[in-house]
C-alpha positions as CSV (number, residue, x, y, z in Angstrom):
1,X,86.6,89.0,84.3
2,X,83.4,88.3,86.4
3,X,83.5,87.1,90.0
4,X,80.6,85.2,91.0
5,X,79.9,85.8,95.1
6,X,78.3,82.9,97.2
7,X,74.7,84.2,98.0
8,X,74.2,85.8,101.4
9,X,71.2,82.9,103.3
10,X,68.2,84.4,104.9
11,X,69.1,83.4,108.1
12,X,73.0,84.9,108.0
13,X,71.5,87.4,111.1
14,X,70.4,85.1,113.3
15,X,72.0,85.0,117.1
16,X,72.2,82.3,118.7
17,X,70.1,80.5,120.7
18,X,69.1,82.2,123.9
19,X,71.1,85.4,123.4
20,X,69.1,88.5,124.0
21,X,71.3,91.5,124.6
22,X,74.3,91.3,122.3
23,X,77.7,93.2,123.4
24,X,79.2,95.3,120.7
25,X,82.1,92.7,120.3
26,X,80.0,89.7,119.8
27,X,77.8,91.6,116.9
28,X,80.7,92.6,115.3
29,X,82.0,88.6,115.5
30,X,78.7,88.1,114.0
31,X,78.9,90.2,110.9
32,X,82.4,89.5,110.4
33,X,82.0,85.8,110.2
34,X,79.0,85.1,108.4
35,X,79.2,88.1,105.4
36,X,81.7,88.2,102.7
37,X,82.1,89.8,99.6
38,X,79.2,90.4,97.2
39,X,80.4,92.3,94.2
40,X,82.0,91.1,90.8
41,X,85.5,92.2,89.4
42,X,86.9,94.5,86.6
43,X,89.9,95.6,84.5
44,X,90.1,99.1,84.5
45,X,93.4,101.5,83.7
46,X,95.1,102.6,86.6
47,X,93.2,106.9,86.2
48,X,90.2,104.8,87.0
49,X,91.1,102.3,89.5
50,X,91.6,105.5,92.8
51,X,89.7,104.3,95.9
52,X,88.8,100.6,94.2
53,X,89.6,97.7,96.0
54,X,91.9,94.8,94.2
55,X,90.1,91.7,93.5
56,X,93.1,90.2,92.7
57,X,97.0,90.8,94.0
58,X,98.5,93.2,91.4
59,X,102.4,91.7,90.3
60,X,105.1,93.7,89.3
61,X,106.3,93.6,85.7
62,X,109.1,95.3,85.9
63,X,111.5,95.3,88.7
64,X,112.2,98.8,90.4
65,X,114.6,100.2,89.7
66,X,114.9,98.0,86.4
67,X,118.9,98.8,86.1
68,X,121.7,99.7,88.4
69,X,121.8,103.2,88.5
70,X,123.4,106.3,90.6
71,X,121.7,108.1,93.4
72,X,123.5,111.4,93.0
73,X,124.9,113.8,90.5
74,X,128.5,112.7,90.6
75,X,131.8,110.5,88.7
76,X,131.8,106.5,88.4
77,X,134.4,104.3,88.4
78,X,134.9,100.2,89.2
79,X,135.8,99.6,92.9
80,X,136.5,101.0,96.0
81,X,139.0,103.3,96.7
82,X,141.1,103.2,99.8
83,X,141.9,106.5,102.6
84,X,144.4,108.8,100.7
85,X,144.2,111.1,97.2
86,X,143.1,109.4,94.5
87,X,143.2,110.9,90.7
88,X,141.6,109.0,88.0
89,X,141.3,110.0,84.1
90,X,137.8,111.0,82.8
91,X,136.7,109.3,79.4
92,X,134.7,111.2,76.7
93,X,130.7,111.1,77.3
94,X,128.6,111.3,79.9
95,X,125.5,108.9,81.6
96,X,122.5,110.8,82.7
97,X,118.7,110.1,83.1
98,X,116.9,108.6,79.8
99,X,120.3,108.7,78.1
100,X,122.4,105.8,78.4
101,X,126.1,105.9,78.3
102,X,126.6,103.5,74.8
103,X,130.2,101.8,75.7
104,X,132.1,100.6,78.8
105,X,134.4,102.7,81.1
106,X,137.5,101.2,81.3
107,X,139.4,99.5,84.7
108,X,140.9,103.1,86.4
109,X,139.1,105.3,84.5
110,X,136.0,107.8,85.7
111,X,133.1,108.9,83.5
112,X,130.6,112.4,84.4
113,X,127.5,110.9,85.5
114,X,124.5,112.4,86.9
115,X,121.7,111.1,89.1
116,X,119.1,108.6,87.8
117,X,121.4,107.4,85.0
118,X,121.8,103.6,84.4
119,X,125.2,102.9,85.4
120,X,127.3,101.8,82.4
121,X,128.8,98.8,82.3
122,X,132.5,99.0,83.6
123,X,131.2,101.3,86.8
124,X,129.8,100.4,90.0
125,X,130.1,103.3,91.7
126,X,129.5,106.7,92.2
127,X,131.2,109.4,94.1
128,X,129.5,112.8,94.7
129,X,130.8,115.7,92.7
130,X,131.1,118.1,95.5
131,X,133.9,115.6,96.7
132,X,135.7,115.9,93.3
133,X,137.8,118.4,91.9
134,X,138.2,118.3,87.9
135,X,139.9,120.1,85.1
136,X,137.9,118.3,82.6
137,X,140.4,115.6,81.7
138,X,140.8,113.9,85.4
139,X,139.0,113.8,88.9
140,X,140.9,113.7,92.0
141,X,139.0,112.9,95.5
142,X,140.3,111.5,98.7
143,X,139.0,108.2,99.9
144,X,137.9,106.2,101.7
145,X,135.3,105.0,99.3
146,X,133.2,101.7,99.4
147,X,132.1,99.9,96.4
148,X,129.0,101.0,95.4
149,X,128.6,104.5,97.1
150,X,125.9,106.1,96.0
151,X,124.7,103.1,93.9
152,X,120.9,101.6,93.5
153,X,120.7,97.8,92.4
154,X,118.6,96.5,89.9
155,X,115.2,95.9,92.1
156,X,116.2,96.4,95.0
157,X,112.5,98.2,95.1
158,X,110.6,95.5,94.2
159,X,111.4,92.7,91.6
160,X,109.5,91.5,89.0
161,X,107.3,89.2,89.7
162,X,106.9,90.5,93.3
163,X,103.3,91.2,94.6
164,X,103.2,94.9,94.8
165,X,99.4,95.6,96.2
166,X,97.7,92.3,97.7
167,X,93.6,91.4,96.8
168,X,91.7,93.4,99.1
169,X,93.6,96.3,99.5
170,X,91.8,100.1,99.1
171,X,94.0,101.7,96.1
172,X,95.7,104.9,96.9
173,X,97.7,107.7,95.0
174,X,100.7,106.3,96.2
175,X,99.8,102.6,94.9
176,X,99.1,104.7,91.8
177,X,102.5,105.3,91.2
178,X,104.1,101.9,92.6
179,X,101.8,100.1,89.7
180,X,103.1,102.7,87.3
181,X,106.7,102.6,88.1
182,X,106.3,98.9,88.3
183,X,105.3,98.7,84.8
184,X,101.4,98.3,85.3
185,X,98.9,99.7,83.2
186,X,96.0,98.2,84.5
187,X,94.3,96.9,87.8
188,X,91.6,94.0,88.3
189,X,89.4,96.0,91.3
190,X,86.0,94.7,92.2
191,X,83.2,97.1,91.3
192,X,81.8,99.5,93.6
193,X,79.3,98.5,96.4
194,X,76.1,99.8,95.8
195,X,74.1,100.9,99.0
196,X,70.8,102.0,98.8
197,X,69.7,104.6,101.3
198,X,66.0,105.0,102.5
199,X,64.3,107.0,104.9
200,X,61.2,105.9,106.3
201,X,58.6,108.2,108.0
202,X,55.1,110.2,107.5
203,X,57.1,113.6,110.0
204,X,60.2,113.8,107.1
205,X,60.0,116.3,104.9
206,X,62.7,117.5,101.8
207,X,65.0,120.5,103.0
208,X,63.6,123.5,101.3
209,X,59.9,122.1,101.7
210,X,57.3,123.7,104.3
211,X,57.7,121.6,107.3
212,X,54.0,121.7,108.7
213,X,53.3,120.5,112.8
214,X,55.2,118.1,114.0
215,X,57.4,117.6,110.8
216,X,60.9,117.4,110.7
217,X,63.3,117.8,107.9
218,X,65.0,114.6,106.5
219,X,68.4,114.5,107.8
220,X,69.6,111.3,107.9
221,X,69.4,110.4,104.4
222,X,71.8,113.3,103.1
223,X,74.4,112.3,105.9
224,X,74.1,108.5,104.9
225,X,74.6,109.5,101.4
226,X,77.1,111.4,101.7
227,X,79.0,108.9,103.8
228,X,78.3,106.4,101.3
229,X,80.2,108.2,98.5
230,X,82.8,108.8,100.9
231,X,83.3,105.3,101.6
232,X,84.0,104.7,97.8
233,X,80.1,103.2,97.4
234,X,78.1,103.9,95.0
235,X,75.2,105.4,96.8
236,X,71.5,105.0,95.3
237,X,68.8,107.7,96.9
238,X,65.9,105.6,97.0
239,X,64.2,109.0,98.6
240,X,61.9,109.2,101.6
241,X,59.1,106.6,102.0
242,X,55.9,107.4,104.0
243,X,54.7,105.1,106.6
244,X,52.7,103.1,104.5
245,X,53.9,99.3,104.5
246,X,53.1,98.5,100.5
247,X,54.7,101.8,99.6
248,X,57.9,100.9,101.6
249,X,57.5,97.1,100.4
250,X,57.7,98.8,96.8
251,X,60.4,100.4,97.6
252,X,62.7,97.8,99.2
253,X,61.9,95.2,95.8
254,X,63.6,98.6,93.9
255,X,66.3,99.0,96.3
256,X,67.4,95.3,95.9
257,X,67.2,95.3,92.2
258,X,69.3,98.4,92.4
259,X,71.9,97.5,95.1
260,X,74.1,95.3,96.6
261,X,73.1,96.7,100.5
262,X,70.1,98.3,102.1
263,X,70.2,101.3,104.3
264,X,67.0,101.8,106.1
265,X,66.6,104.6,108.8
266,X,63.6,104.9,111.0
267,X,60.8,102.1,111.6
268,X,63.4,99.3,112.7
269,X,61.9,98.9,116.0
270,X,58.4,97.1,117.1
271,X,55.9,100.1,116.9
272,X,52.8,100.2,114.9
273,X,54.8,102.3,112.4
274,X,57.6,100.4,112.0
275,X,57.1,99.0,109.2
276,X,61.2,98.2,107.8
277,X,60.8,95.2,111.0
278,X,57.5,94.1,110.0
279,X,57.9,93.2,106.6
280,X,61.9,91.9,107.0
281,X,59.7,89.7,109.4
282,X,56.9,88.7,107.2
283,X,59.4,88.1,104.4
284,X,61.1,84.9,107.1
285,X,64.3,86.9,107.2
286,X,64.7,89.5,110.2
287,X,66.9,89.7,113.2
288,X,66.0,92.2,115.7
289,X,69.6,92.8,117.4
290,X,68.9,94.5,120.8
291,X,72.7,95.3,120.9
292,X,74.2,96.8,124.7
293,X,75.1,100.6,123.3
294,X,74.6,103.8,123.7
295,X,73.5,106.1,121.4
296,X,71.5,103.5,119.9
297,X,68.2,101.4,119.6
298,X,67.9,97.8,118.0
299,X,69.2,96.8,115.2
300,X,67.0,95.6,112.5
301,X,69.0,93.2,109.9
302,X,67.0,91.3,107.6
303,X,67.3,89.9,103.6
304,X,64.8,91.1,100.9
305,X,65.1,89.5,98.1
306,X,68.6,88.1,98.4
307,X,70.0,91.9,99.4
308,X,71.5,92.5,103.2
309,X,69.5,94.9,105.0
310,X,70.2,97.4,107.8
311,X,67.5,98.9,109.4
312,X,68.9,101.7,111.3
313,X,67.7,103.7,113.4
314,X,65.7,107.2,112.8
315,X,67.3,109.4,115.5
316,X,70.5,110.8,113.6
317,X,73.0,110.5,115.9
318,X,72.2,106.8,116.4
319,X,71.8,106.2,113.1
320,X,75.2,107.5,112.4
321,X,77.0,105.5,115.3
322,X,75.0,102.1,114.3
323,X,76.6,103.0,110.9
324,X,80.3,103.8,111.5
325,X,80.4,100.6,114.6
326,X,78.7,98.2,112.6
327,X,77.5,98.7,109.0
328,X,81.4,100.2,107.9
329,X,83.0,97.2,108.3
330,X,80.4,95.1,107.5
331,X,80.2,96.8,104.0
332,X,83.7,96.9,103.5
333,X,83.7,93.2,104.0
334,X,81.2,93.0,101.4
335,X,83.2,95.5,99.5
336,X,86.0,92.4,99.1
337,X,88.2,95.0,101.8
338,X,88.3,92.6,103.9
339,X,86.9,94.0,107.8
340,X,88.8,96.9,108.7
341,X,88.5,97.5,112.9
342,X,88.6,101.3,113.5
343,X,92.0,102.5,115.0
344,X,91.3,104.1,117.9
345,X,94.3,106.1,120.4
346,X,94.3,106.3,124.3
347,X,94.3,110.3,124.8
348,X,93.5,111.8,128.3
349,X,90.3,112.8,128.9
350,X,89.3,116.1,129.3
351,X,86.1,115.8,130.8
352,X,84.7,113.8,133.8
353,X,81.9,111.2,133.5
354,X,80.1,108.3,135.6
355,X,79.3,105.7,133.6
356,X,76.9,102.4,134.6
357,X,77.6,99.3,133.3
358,X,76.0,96.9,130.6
359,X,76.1,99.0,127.5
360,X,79.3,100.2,125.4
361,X,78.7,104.1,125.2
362,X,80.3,106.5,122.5
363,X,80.3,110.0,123.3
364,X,81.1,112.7,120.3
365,X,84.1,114.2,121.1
366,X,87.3,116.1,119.7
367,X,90.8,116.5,120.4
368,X,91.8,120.1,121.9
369,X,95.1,120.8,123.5
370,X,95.8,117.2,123.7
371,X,92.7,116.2,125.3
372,X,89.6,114.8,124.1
373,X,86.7,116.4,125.4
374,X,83.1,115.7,124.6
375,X,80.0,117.4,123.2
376,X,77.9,119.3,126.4
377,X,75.3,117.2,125.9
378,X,74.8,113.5,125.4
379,X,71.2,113.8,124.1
380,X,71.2,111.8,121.1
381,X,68.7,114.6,119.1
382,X,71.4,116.5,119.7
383,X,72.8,116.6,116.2
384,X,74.9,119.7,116.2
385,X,77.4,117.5,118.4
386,X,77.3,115.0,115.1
387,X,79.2,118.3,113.1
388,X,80.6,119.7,116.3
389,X,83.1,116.7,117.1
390,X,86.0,115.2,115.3
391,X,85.2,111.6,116.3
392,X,84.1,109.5,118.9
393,X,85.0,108.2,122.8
394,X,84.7,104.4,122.9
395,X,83.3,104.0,126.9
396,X,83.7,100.0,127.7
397,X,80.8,97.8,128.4
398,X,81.7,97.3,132.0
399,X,81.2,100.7,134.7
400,X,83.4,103.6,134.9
401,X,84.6,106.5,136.9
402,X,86.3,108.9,134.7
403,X,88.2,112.3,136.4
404,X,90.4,115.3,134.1
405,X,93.4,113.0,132.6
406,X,92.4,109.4,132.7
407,X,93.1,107.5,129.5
408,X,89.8,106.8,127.5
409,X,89.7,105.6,123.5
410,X,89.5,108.4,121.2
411,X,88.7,107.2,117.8
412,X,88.6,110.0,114.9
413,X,86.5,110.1,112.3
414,X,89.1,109.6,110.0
415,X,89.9,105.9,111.2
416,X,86.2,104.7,110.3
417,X,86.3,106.5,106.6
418,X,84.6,109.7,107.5
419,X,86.2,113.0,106.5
């Protein structure tokens, strides 16, 4: 099965006319509405299909439980049974679990039964065999006993034909065993988004290299990586590019042969070295968003060749903000996830800030005697905060005081697919 995406237009970026700051909200609007889904579909058995996403709605084939059966270890019968002693004769045989009983229990008349088992025809329910007393031959019990204590209908689960997981959806361990039990074998699941990752810069260097004056060791690219994988993409390590614009131009034409996305870091603003801007400019399809947050710079996005680009940028901790807030659900969306908004929890502060207004801030923070409280420092070369916290603080646009105990937004790690 092969899905064929709409292409993504060169000008998918662009703002609208006259807007020059951009709020957080109304960027996000933006990539929401104008990307979509980019990758093609496959069959795959269910030990391969952990962490896809469904390119179709996966439907039942069996209903759940497919029979009546008995919830407990026990003794059925037909009918309830009214308040008083009751004594009832047991037949020969037994139902349990993978072994049907092979005849029908007569009208007043019990049969051992044990939990799991399809109920035989003749019984509809089930009373618990700590309530029973037995000498092998009878049962007697006190009632009151409803019909069908201790009963499961036929699907009552899910039925066949049901939808069970819809299109879109991130398969889990737990969907695992609702296709299984549902009688699925397989799963159509879009392929994996590929994301290439690029540094750009002539101060990176490899870890484990000599870092001469005024070099610095690559570190976005193994976080971007990293979180690429842990996103479910398949991430491509395009390497570290020097600040040379035909070198980088090489690069990008391999990148968009090679992936779906473009991750850029570094050279996204309007330097003499920024050379991701310059060339998504020459090529007629970049977007310079100058978007009101904090950490953070513009936002280069841009098309080469056909293949989204987003040019973060080079300062780690910005680069890994720009990337949670805006590429995540952006490449989910492209992912065929649909766009998944980060769930975030009020939590009282425990710290105390002044905040000026016109740009969104997120401060690293983590939750401590059930607090959040935020890195010492809100330098964004700070990246020790990056490992340091356990998600962010999501500061509104507008100004704000903040003492010991106000509400702010905590948002974890966790909720935008970070471990």
């Amino acid at each position: 099965m092969t899905l064929t995406p709409p292409p993504l237009s060169n000008d998918c970026f662009a703002l609208p006319q006259g807007v020059d700051w951009t709020p957080v909200d109304d960027a996000l609007a933006l990539l929401r509405d104008r990307l979509g889904p980019v990758t093609g579909a496959e069959r795959v058995a269910l030990a391969e299909a952990l962490g896809r996403v469904l390119a179709e709605d996966a439907v039942a084939l069996r209903s759940n439980p497919p029979q009546p059966n008995t919830a407990v270890d026990g003794y059925g019968f037909a009918g309830e049974r009214a308040e008083g002693a009751h004594m009832l004769p047991l037949i020969a045989g037994r139902a349990a679990a993978g072994v049907p009983f092979d005849g029908v229990v007569p009208e007043g008349q019990a049969i051992r039964i044990l939990t799991g088992a399809a109920l035989p025809e003749g019984v509809d329910t089930v009373i618990l065999e700590e309530d029973v007393r037995t000498d092998g031959e009878q049962i007697a019990f006190n009632g009151p006993l409803k019909q069908g204590a201790n009963t499961r209908k036929a699907g009552e689960d899910v039925a066949a034909g049901d939808v069970i997981l819809p299109m879109g959806r991130v398969v889990t361990p737990a969907d695992l065993a609702l296709a299984s039990a549902t009688g699925l074998s397989q799963l159509v699941v879009r392929k994996p988004l590929r994301v290439a990752v690029v540094s750009t810069g002539d101060e990176l260097v490899e870890p484990g290299q000599q870092a001469g004056l005024g070099q610095i060791y690559d570190a976005n690219r193994p976080m971007l990586l990293a979180l690429m994988r842990q996103f479910g993409f398949e991430a491509v390590d395009m390497g570290r590019i020097a600040d040379d614009r035909e070198t980088l131009r090489s690069a990008l034409d391999d990148a968009a042969l090679r992936a779906d996305v473009i991750l850029t870091s570094g050279g996204a603003s309007a330097g003499d070295e920024d050379h991701v801007s310059t060339l998504l400019r020459d090529a007629g399809a970049m977007q310079e968003w100058r978007i009101a947050l904090k950490p953070g710079r513009p936002l280069a996005l841009g098309m080469w060749d056909g293949t989204p680009v987003f040019g973060l940028p080079g300062n780690p901790v910005a680069a890994l903000v720009c990337t949670l807030v805006f590429a995540r659900p952006a490449m989910g969306l492209m992912a065929g996830a649909g766009w998944a908004a980060p769930q975030g929890f009020d939590v009282p502060a425990g710290f105390a800030k002044r905040k000026k207004p016109g740009r969104r801030e997120y401060l690293r923070a983590r939750m401590r005697d059930g607090q959040a409280e935020v890195f010492k420092s809100e330098g964004s070369g700070r990246i020790s905060g990056l490992s340091w916290a356990e998600g962010l603080v999501e500061l509104p646009d507008g100004a704000a005081e903040i003492a010991p105990g106000d509400p702010v937004r905590f948002i974890p790690y966790a909720s935008f697919g970070m471990g």
